[in-house]
C-alpha positions in Angstrom: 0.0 0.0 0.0 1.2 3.4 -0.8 2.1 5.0 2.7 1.6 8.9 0.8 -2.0 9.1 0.7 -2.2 8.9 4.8 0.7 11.2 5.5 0.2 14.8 7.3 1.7 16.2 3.6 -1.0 14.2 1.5 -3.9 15.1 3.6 -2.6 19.3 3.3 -2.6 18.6 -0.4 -5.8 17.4 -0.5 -7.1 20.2 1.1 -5.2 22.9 -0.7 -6.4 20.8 -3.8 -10.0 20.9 -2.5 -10.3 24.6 -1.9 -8.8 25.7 -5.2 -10.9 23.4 -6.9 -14.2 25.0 -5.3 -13.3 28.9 -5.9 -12.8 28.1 -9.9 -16.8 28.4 -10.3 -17.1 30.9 -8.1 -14.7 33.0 -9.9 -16.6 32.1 -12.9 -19.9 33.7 -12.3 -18.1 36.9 -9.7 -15.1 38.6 -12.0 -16.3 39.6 -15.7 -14.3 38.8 -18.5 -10.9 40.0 -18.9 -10.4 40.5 -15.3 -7.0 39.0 -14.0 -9.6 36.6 -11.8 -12.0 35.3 -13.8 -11.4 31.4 -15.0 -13.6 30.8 -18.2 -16.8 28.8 -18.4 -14.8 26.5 -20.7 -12.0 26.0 -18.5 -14.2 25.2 -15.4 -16.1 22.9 -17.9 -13.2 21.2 -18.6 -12.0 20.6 -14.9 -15.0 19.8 -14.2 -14.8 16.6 -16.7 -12.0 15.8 -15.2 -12.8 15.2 -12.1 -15.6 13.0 -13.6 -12.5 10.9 -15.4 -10.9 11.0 -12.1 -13.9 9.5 -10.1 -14.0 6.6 -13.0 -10.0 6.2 -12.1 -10.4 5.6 -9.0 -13.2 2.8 -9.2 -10.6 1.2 -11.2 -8.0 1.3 -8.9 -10.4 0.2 -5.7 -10.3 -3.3 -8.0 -7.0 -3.3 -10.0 -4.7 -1.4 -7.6 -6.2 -3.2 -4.4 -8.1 -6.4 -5.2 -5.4 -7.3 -8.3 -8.5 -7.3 -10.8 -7.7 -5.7 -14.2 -11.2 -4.5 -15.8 -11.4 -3.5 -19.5 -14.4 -3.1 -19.3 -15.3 -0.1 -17.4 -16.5 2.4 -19.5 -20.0 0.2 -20.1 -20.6 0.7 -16.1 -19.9 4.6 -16.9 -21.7 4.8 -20.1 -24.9 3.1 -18.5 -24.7 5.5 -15.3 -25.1 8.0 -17.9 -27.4 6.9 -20.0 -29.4 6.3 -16.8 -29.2 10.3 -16.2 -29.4 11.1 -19.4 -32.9 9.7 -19.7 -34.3 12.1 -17.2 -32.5 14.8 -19.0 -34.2 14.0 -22.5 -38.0 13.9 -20.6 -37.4 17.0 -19.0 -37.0 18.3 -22.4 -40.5 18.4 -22.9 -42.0 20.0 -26.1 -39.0 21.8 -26.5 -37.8 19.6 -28.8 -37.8 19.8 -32.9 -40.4 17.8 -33.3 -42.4 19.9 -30.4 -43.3 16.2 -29.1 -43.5 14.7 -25.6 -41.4 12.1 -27.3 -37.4 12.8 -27.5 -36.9 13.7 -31.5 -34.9 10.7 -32.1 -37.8 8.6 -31.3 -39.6 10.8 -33.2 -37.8 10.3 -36.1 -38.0 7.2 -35.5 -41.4 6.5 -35.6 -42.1 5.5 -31.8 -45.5 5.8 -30.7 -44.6 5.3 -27.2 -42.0 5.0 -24.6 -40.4 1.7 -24.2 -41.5 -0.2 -20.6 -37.5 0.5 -19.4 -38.3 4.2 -20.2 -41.2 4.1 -17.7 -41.1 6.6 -14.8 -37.6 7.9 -16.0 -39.4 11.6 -15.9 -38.9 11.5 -12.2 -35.5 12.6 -10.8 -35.1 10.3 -8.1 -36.1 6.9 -9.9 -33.2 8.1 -12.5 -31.1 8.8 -9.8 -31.2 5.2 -8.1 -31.3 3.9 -12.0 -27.6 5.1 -11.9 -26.5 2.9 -9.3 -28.6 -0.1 -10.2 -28.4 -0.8 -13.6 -24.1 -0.5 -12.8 -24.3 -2.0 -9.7 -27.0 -4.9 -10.7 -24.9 -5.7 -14.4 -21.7 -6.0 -12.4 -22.9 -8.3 -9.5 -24.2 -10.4 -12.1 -20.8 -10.6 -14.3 -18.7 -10.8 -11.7 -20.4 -13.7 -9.6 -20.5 -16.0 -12.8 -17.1 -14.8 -13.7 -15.8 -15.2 -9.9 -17.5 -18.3 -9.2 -15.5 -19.7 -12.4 -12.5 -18.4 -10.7 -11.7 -16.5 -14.2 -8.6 -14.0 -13.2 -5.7 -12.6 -15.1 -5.8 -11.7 -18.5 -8.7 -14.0 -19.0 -11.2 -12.2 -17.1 -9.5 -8.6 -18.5 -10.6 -10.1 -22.1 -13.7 -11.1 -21.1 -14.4 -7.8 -19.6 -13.6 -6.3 -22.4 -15.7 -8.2 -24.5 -19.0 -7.3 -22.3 -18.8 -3.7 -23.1 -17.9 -4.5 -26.8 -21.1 -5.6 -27.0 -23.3 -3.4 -24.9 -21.7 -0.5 -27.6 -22.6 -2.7 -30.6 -26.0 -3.3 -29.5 -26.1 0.6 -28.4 -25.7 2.0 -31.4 -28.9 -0.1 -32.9 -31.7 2.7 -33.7 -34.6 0.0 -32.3 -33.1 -0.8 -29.2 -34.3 3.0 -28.0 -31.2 4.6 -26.8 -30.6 7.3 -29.6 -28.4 4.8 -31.8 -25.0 6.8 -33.3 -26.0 10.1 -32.1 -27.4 8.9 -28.1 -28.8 11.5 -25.8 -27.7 15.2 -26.7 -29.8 18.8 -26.6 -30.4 18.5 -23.0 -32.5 22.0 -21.6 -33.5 21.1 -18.0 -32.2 19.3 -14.8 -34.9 20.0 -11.9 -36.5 22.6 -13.6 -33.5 25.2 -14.1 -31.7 25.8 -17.4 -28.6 23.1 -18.0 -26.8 26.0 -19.8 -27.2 28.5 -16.9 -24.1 29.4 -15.1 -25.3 28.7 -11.3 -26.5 25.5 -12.9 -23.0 24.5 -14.2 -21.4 26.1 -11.3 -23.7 23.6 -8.9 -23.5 20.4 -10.8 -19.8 21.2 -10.6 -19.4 21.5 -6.9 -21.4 18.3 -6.4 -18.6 16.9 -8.6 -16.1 17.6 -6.7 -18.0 16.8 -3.5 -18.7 13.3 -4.6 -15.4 12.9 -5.6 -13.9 14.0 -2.5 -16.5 11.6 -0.7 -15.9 8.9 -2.8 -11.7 9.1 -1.9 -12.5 9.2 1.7 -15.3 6.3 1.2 -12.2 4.6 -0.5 -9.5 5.0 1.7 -12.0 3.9 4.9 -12.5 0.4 3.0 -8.4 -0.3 2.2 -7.1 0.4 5.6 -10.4 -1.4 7.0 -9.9 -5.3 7.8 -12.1 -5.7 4.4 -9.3 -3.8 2.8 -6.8 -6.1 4.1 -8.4 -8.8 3.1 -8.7 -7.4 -0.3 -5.2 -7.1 -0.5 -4.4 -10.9 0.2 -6.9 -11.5 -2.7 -4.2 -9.4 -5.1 -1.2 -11.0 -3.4 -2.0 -14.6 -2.4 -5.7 -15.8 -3.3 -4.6 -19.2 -2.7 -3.0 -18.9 1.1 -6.5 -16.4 2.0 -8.6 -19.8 0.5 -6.3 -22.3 2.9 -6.9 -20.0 5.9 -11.0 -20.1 5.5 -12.3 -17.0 3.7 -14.4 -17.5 0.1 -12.7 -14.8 -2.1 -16.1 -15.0 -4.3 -17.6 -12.4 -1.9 -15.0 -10.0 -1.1 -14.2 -9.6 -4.8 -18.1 -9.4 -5.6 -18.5 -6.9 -3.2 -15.3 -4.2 -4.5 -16.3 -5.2 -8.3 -20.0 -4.0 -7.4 -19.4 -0.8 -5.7 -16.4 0.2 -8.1 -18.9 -0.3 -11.1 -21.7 1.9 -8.8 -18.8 4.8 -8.6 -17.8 4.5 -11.9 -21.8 4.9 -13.2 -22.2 7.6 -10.8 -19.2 9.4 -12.6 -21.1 8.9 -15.7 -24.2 10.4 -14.4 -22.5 13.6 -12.9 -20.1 13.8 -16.7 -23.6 13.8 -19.1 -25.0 17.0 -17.9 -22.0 19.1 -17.8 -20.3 17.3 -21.6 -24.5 17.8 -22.8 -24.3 14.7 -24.7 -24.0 10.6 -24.0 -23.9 8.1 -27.2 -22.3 4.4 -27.4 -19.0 5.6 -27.7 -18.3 6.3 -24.6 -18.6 1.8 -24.2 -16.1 1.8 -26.6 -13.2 -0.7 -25.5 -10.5 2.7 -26.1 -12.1 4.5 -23.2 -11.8 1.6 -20.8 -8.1 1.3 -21.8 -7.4 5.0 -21.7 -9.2 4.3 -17.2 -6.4 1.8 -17.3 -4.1 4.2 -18.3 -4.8 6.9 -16.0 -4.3 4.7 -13.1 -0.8 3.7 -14.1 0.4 6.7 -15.2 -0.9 8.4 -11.3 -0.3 5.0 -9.5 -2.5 2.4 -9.0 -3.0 1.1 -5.5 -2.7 4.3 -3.9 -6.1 6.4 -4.1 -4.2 9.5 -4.9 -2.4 8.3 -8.1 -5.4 7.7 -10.3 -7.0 10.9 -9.6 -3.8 12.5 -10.4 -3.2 10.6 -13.8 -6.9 11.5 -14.8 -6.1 15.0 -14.6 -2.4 14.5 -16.0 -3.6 12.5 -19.2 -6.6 14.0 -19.8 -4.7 17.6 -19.7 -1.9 16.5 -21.7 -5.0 14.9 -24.2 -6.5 18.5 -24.1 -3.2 20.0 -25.2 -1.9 17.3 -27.4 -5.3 16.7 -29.8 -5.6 20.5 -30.6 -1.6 20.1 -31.5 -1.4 17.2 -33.1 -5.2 15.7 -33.5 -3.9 12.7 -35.4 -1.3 11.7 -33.1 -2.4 11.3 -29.8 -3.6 8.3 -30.0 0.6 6.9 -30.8 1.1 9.4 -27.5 -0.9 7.8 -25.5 0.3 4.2 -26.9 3.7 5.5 -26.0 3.2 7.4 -22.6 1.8 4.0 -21.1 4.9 2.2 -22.9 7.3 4.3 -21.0 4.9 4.3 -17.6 5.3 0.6 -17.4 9.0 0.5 -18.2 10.2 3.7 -16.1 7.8 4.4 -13.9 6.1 1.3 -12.7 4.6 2.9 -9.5 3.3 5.9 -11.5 4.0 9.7 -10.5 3.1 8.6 -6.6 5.8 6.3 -6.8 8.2 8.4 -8.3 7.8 11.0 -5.9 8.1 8.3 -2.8 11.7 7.3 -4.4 12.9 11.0 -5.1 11.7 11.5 -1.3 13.1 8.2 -0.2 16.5 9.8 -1.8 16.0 12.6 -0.7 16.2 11.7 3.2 19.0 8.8 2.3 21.4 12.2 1.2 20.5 13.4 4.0 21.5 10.9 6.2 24.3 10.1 4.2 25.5 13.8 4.8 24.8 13.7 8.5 27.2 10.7 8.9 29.9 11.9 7.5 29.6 15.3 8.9 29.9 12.7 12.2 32.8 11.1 11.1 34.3 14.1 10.9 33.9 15.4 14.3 34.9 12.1 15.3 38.4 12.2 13.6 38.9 15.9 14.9 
């Protein structure tokens, strides 16, 4: 386990992090344009999707950093959190539509006379809301108790992973299956009655970002230096001596795998209304890898590192694609090269070793300084 995320240092960072994080909005809507204190609606946008990535990251790292389990697959528990948002955001569109319809215009177009029965009640808020961590939550418990009952691990249960959202994308992206097809759920106008475009709407839906994400960390950290989260860690480092002792790894590893896919559909709920726009891509076997990524490029098994290469990546991404848009994806193919082979612990780790160095000069310097006196 990496010892920085519980240090006196961390936890200071995490605040400093926390508060700067929360006055970017409100610098938003209080300095005008062109003041030396205003951060753009685009930038806070941006940040804001971020920390969505970052929430996703670290309901990877929960089962690959601490349980050993490697998902590819995901992005279909983050696409399905927000498709499960985004079909309270296409009711509460209401006539406002092109087609001036109750019905969303795709279905329109479509020629649906009705809404589909798993449509039903999805103009209420709240049912929507517990959709998000269902359909994840029930979809992974399912998966993962056939998978884990078969004792499927390694690369073998990465594959099949990645399978399962290959094939929620595919089927997606069918025009009769009711989900938008190519195009998904876009032209939102309403969450709970107030404009999705309206500043103190963006500036909201971005602070309960940021509070779910802080909540999630601390959720997360409670659970790996809980006995559970010791037990999880003899799962990833001996499965077979935690079986001889008495414990069924079936549960502990149904349990992390079903509340890592609830987080990561609860990042895609909070990333639809502030992106304005959810379609099958998002399932796309890419974006899973590119979750993978993040946490090795921060650190897996540390909390911290993921949510630090979610920003890192997804900055550098940002920068690189309006650069070089046909490149990044050879970037990325080669930042994760180098990651592996240089920096196997990730920036966390990095920064442990040049501290670890840092301390061993130090010591180094003190004994001969000793030696020294000695000989005098």
């Amino acid at each position: 386990m990496n010892s920085s995320l519980f240090s006196r240092p961390a936890w200071s960072g995490i605040i400093i992090c926390t508060v700067i994080l929360a006055l970017l909005p409100i610098l938003n809507l209080n300095f005008p344009a062109g003041h030396a204190l205003h951060i753009s609606s685009y930038a806070v946008g941006l940040v804001a999707k971020f920390m969505c990535y970052a929430l996703a990251a670290l309901a990877l790292d929960l089962v690959w950093g601490y349980t050993g389990i490697l998902s590819l697959g995901h992005g279909v528990f983050f696409a399905l959190g927000g498709y499960a948002h985004g079909m309270y955001l296409m009711r509460a569109i209401g006539r406002d539509g092109v087609y001036q319809s109750n019905l969303p215009d795709f279905m329109v177009f479509l020629d649906w006379k009705s809404y589909p029965w798993y449509w039903a009640m999805t103009d209420n808020f709240w049912y929507c809301m517990a959709l998000v961590v269902l359909v994840p939550g029930v979809l992974a418990f399912v998966f993962g108790y056939f998978a884990f009952r078969s004792r499927i691990k390694g690369v073998y249960f990465s594959i099949i992973t990645q399978a399962m959202t290959f094939a929620f994308m595919l089927m997606f992206f069918r025009n009769n299956t009711g989900f938008g097809g190519n195009n998904g759920f876009t032209d939102f106008k309403r969450i709970l009655g107030y404009s999705i475009t309206a500043p103190a709407t963006k500036a909201a839906l971005y602070l309960v970002t940021l509070g779910l994400l802080l909540g999630a960390l601390l959720l997360c950290r409670w659970i790996v230096t809980s006995k559970l989260g010791r037990v999880l860690q003899a799962v990833r480092d001996a499965e077979s001596r935690l079986m001889f002792i008495g414990y069924n790894p079936l549960w502990f590893k149904l349990f992390v795998w079903t509340l890592s896919a609830i987080l990561c559909g609860i990042a895609g709920a909070l990333y639809v209304p502030q992106v304005g726009i959810i379609n099958p891509s998002e399932m796309s076997p890419g974006n899973s890898i590119e979750m993978v990524i993040w946490a090795a490029v921060g650190g897996r098994g540390s909390l911290l590192g993921p949510i630090i290469g979610a920003f890192s990546v997804n900055g550098l991404k940002s920068w690189f694609t309006a650069a070089f848009p046909d490149l990044w994806l050879f970037a990325l193919g080669l930042l994760f090269i180098l990651v592996t082979l240089l920096m196997p612990q990730g920036i966390l780790g990095l920064l442990d070793q040049f501290k670890r160095k840092l301390k061993s000069d130090a010591s180094d310097g003190s004994g001969i300084s000793d030696a020294k006196q000695e000989a005098a």
